[in-house]
C-alpha distance (Angstrom), angle and dihedral (degrees) to the residues before:
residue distance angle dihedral
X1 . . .
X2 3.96 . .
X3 3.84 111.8 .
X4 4.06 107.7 -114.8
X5 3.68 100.0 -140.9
X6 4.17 81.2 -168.2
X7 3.26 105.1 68.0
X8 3.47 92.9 41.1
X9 4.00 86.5 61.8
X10 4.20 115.0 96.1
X11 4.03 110.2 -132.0
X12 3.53 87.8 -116.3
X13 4.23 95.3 59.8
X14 3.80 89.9 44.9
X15 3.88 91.5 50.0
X16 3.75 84.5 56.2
X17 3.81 95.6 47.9
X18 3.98 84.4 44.9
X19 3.17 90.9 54.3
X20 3.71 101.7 45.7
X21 3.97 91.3 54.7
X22 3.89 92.0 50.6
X23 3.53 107.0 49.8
X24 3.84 133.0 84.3
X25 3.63 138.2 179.3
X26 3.73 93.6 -154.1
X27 4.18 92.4 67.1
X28 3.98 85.2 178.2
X29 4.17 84.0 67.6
X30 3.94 88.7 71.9
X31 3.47 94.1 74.5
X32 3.83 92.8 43.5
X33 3.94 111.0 127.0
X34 3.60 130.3 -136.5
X35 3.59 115.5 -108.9
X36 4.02 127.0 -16.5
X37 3.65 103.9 -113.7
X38 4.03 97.3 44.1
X39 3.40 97.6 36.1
X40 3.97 111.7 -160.2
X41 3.90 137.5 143.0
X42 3.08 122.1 -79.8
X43 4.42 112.0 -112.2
X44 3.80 99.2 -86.8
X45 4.01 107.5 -113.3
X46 3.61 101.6 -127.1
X47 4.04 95.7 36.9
X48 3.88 82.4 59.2
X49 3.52 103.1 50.7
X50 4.12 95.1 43.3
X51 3.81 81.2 58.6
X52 3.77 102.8 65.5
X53 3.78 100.3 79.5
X54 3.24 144.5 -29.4
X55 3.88 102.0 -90.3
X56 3.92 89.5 51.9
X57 3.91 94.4 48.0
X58 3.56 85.7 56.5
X59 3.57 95.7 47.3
X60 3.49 91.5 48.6
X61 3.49 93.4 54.5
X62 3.32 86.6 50.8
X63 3.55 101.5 60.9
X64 3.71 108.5 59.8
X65 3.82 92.9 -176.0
X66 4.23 85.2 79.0
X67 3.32 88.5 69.8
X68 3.36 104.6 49.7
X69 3.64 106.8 96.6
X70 3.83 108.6 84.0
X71 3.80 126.9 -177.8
X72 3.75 115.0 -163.6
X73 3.69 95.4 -134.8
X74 2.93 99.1 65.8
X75 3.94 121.3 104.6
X76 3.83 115.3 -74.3
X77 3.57 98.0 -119.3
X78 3.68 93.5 50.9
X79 3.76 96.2 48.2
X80 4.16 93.3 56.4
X81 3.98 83.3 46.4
X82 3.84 92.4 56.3
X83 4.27 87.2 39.4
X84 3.84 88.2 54.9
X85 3.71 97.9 42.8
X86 3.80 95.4 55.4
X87 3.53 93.7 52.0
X88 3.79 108.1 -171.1
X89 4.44 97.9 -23.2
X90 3.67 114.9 124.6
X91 3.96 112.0 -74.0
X92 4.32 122.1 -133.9
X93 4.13 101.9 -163.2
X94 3.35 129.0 174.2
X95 3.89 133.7 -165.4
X96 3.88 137.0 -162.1
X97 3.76 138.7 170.8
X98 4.07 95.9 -86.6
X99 4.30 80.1 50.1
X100 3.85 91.8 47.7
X101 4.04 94.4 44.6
X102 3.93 82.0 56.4
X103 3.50 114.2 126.9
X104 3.69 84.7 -152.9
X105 3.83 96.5 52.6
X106 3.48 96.4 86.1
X107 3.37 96.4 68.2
X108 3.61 101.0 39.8
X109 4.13 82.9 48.4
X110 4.15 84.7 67.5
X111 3.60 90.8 47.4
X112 3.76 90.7 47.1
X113 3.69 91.7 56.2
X114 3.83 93.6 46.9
X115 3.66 89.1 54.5
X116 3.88 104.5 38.0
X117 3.69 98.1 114.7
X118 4.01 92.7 71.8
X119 3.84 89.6 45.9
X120 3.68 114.7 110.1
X121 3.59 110.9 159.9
X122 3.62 121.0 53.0
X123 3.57 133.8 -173.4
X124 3.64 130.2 169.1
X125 4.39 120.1 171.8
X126 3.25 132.8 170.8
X127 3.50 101.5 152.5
X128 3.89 139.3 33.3
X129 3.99 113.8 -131.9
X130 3.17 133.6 29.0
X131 4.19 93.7 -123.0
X132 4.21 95.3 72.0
X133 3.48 142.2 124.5
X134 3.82 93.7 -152.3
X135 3.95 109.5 113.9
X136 4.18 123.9 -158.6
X137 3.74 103.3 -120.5
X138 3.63 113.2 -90.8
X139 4.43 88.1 -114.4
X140 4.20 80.7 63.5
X141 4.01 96.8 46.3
X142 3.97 89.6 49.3
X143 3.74 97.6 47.3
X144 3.20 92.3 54.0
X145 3.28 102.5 42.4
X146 4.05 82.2 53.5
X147 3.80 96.5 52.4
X148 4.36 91.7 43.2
X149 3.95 85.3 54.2
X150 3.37 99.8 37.3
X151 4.34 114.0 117.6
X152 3.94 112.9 -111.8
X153 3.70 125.9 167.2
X154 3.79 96.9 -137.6
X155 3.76 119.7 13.4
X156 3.83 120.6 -169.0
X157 3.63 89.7 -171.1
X158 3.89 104.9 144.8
X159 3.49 113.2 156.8
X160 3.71 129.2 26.0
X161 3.74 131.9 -174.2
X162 3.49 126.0 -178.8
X163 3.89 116.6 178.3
X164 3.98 109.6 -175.4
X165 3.75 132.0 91.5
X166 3.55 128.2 -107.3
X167 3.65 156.4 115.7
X168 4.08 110.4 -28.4
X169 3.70 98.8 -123.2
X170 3.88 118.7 -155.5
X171 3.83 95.6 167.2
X172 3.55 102.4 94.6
X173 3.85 139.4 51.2
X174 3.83 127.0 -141.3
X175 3.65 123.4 -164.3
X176 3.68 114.9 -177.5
X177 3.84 110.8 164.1
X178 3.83 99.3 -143.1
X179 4.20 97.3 42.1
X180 3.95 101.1 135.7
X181 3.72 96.4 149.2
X182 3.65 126.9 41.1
X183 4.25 123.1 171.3
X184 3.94 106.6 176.7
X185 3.77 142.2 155.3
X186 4.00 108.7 -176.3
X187 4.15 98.8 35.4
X188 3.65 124.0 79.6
X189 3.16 126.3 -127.8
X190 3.64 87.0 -122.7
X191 3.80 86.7 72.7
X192 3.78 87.3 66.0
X193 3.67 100.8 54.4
X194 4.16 92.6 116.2
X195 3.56 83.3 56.2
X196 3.70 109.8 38.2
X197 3.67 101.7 96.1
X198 4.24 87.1 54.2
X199 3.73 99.3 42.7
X200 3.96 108.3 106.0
X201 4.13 99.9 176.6
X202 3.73 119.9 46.3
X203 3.49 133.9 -170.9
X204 3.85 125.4 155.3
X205 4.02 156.5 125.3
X206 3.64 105.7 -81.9
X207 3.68 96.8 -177.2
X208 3.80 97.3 105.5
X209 4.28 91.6 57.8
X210 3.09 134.6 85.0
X211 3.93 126.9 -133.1
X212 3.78 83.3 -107.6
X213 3.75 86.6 47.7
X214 3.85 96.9 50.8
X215 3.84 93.8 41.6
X216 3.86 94.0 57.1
X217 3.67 90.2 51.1
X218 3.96 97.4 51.6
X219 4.06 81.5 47.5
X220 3.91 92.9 50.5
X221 3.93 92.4 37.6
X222 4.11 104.6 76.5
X223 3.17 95.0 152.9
X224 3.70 93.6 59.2
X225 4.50 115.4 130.7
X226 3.84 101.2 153.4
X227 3.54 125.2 33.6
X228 3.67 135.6 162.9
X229 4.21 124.0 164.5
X230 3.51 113.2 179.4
X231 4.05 101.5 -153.8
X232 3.19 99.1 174.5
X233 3.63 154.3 -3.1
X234 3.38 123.4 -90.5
X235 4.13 90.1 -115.1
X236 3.79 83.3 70.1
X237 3.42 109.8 131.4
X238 3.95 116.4 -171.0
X239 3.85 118.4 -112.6
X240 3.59 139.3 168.5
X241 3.57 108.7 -78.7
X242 4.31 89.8 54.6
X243 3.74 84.1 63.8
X244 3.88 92.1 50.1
X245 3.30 91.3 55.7
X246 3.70 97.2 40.7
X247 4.01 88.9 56.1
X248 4.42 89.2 39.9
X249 3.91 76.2 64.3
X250 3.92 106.7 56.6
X251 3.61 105.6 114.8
X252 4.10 130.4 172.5
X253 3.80 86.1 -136.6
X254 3.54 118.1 138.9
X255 4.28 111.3 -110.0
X256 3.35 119.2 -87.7
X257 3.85 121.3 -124.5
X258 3.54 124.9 -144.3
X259 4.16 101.0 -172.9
X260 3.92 97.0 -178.1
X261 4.03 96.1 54.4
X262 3.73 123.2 129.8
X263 3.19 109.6 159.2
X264 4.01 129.2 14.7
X265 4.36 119.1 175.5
X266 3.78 125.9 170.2
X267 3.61 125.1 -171.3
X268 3.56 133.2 -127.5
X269 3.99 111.6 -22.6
X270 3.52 143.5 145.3
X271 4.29 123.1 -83.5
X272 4.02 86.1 -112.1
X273 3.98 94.5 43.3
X274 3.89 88.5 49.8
X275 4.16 91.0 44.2
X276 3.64 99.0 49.3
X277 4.11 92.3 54.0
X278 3.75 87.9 51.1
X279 3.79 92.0 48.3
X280 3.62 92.2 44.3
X281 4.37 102.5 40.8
X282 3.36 118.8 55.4
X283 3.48 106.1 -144.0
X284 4.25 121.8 -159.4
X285 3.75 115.6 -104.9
X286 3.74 89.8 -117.0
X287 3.29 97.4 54.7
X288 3.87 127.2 96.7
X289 3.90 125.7 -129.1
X290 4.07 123.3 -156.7
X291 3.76 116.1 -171.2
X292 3.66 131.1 -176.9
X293 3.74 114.1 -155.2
X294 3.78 125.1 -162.2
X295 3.48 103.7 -166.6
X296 3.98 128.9 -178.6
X297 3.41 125.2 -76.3
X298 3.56 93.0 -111.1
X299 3.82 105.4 33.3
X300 3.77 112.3 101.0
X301 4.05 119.5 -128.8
X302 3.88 95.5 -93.4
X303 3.97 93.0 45.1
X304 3.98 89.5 54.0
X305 4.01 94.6 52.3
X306 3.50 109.2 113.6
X307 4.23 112.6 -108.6
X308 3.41 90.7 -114.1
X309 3.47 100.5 53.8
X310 3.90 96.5 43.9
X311 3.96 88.5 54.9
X312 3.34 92.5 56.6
X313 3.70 98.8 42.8
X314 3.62 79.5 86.4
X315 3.48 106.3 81.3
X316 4.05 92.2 30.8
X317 3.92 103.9 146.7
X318 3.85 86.1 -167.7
X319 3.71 130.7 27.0
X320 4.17 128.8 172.0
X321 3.86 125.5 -170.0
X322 4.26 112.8 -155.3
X323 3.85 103.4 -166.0
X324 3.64 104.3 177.6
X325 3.88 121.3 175.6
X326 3.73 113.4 -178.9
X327 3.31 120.0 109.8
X328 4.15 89.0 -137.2
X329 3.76 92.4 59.7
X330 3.57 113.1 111.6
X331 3.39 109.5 -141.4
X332 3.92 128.3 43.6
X333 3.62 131.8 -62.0
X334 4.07 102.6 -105.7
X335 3.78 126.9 37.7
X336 3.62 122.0 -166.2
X337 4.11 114.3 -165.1
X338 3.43 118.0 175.8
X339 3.99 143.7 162.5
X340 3.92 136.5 -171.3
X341 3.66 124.3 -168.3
X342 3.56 100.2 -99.6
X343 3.85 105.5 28.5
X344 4.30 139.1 72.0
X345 3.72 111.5 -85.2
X346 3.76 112.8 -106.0
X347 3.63 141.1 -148.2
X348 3.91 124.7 -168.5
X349 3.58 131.1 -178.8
X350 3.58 126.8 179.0
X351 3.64 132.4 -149.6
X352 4.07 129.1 -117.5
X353 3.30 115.9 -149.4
X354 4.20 120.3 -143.9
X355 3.93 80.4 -14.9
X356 4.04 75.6 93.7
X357 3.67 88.2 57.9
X358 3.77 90.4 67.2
X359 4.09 133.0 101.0
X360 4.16 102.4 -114.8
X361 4.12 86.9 -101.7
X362 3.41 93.7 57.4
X363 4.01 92.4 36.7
X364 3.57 94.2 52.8
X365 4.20 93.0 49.7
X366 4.13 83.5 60.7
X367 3.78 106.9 34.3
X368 4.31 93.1 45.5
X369 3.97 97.8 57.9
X370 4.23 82.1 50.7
X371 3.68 82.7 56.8
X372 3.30 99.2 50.5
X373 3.63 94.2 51.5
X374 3.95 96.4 40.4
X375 4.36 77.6 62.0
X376 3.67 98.2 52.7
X377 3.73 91.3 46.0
X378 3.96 97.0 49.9
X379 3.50 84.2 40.6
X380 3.75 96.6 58.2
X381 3.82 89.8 47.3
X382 3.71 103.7 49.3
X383 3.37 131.4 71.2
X384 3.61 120.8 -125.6
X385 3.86 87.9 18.9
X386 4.57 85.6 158.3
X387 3.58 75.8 79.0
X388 4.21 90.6 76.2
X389 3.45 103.4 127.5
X390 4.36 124.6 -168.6
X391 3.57 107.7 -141.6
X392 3.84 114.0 -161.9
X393 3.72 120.6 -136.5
X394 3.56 91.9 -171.7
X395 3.67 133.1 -31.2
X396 4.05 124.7 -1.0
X397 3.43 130.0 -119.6
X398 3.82 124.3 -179.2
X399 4.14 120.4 -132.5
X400 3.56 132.2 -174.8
X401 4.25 114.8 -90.6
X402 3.70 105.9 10.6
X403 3.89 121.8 45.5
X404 3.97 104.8 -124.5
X405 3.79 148.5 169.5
X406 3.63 119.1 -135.2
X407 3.89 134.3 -171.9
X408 3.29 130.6 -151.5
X409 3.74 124.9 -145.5
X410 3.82 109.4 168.3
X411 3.86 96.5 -67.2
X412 3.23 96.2 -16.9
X413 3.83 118.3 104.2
X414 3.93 135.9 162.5
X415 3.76 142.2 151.9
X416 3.98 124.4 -128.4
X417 4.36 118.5 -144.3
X418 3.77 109.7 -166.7
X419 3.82 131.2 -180.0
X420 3.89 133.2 -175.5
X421 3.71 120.6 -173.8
X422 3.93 104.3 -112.4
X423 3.65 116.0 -100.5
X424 4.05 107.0 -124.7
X425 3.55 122.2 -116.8
């Protein structure tokens, strides 16, 4: 007789394993479709797994938290089956344009707001990227707005995610005790303060704080593991009044740890900006650090690292140059990653200016003579710098000055610098 694994299995171990095939942390992936060109949902998670057999369908019944997580595209009928089925468990939604066009949605937007205290997962899209021009309809922005500053007694709100451009607004304040996890583009994180010293994943427009600002967040923020701040964009070109405010900032405090970081990225700031938040946070060794320098037009690649960075460059045991120079590439033309024994890996790119504006030819003519000299000045800093070694990605092509390896993707072509400290005999 075949062993039945099933009935073997205690309702509480297959509630687990339900549970572990039906939820997502990516709520905008419910209302994924299948394939482009016959474009139908996806099998709904928890209608799929109450259709096995008997015993799981009544299990799944049984356990209102699998149908919890609602997105508002999907068809009418299935939405007030998941709405029943989860009775009165804490509800993940998420919304997008096709859910907002929804002749339905107004309706299920009242019963939204009457149920918003059990709602602890929320995300609302209506664009991918955070470097658009697409705006969420001003309708979306205000009923949001409504339902964030709307008074409950007990909110379970958690996470919130909120994927559309707009204006950064400062002007309010929302305090939700459980907020861990916040990913917004038109609140401040000023907003937050209640919550800052829960939240645990960050990722926000910065472009309304000051350095001051920012650094008294990351000091008040402990809990802190993921954060990303995009300042500003990568057209940013540093003036006057950024180093103001980066020399309003220079404190004697002590640093500030943040023991549970893992990963830490800001977007588009000056050298000086970037150098006092290293000086000032102390990050964990394990922990990786992405910075996005905008340096001056003029300033070569080594001039805009930030102090800190090139005194520690130093004692790198590892150290990798990107130099990419098609114009199709998306991310910058030079990549800096780096690691000492006792500190966080970094990464630093650096913007270019109208060098973007040129074809790949052209690009290439510009952003290769930087190379060379960003080489002969690491080289003339670090010890052991023989030890430069060109790593091919694929293919190798031989230029004048520099001997490099290039690949060639379509278009796309680029050259890859690495050097590891030598190992002693």
């Amino acid at each position: 007789m075949p062993y039945d694994v099933n009935k073997r299995l205690s309702e509480d171990v297959l509630r687990m394993i339900m549970w572990d095939y039906v939820f997502t942390e990516e709520l905008q992936s419910l209302g994924q479709i299948s394939i482009i060109w016959n474009p139908k949902p996806l099998p709904f998670d928890a209608v799929v797994i109450s259709s096995i057999c008997k015993k799981w369908r009544r299990v799944a019944l049984d356990h209102p938290t699998l149908w919890s997580q609602i997105h508002f595209r999907w068809p009418r009928t299935t939405i007030l089956m998941y709405m029943a089925r989860r009775r009165q468990m804490p509800l993940s939604i998420a919304i997008d344009e096709r859910a907002w066009n929804a002749d339905e949605f107004p309706a299920f937007g009242l019963t939204l707001s009457d149920t918003l205290e059990t709602v602890e997962r929320i995300s609302i899209e209506w664009c991918h990227g955070w470097y658009t021009d697409k705006c969420a309809p001003a309708g979306l922005i205000s009923w949001v707005f409504s339902l964030l500053t709307k008074k409950m007694s007990k909110p379970k709100l958690r996470e919130l995610e909120l994927r559309f451009n707009g204006f950064v607004r400062s002007d309010i304040s929302l305090d939700f005790p459980e907020l861990s996890n916040i990913n917004v583009r038109n609140i401040s994180l000023k907003a937050f303060r209640p919550s800052w010293h829960r939240l645990t994943d960050v990722i926000v427009n910065s472009s309304d704080l000051t350095l001051s600002e920012i650094l008294g967040f990351l000091g008040a923020a402990q809990m802190l593991e993921d954060i990303v701040l995009y300042h500003r964009d990568r057209r940013y070109i540093r003036d006057e009044d950024d180093d103001a405010e980066v020399a309003a900032s220079k404190l004697n405090d002590p640093p500030t740890s943040l023991p549970n970081l893992k990963h830490f990225k800001i977007h588009w700031c000056s050298d000086q900006f970037a150098d006092q938040i290293l000086r000032r946070i102390r990050f964990p060794s394990s922990s990786s650090v992405v910075l996005s320098i905008a340096r001056r037009e003029d300033d070569s690649i080594f001039e805009s690292l930030p102090r800190f960075v090139a005194d520690n460059l130093r004692s790198a045991h590892t150290l990798r140059i990107d130099v990419h120079t098609d114009e199709y590439v998306p991310f910058p033309a030079f990549l800096l990653f780096f690691q000492t024994a006792d500190s966080p890996s970094y990464r630093l790119q650096f913007n270019e200016g109208d060098h973007l504006l040129l074809t790949p030819n052209d690009r290439a003519e510009v952003i290769y003579p930087q190379g060379n000299a960003l080489l002969a000045d690491l080289t003339s800093i670090i010890r052991h710098a023989q030890s430069f070694q060109s790593i091919p990605k694929c293919g190798k092509t031989h230029r004048s000055g520099i001997r490099r390896r290039q690949c060639h993707y379509g278009t796309s072509s680029g050259q890859r610098l690495l050097y590891r400290k030598p190992t002693l005999p």
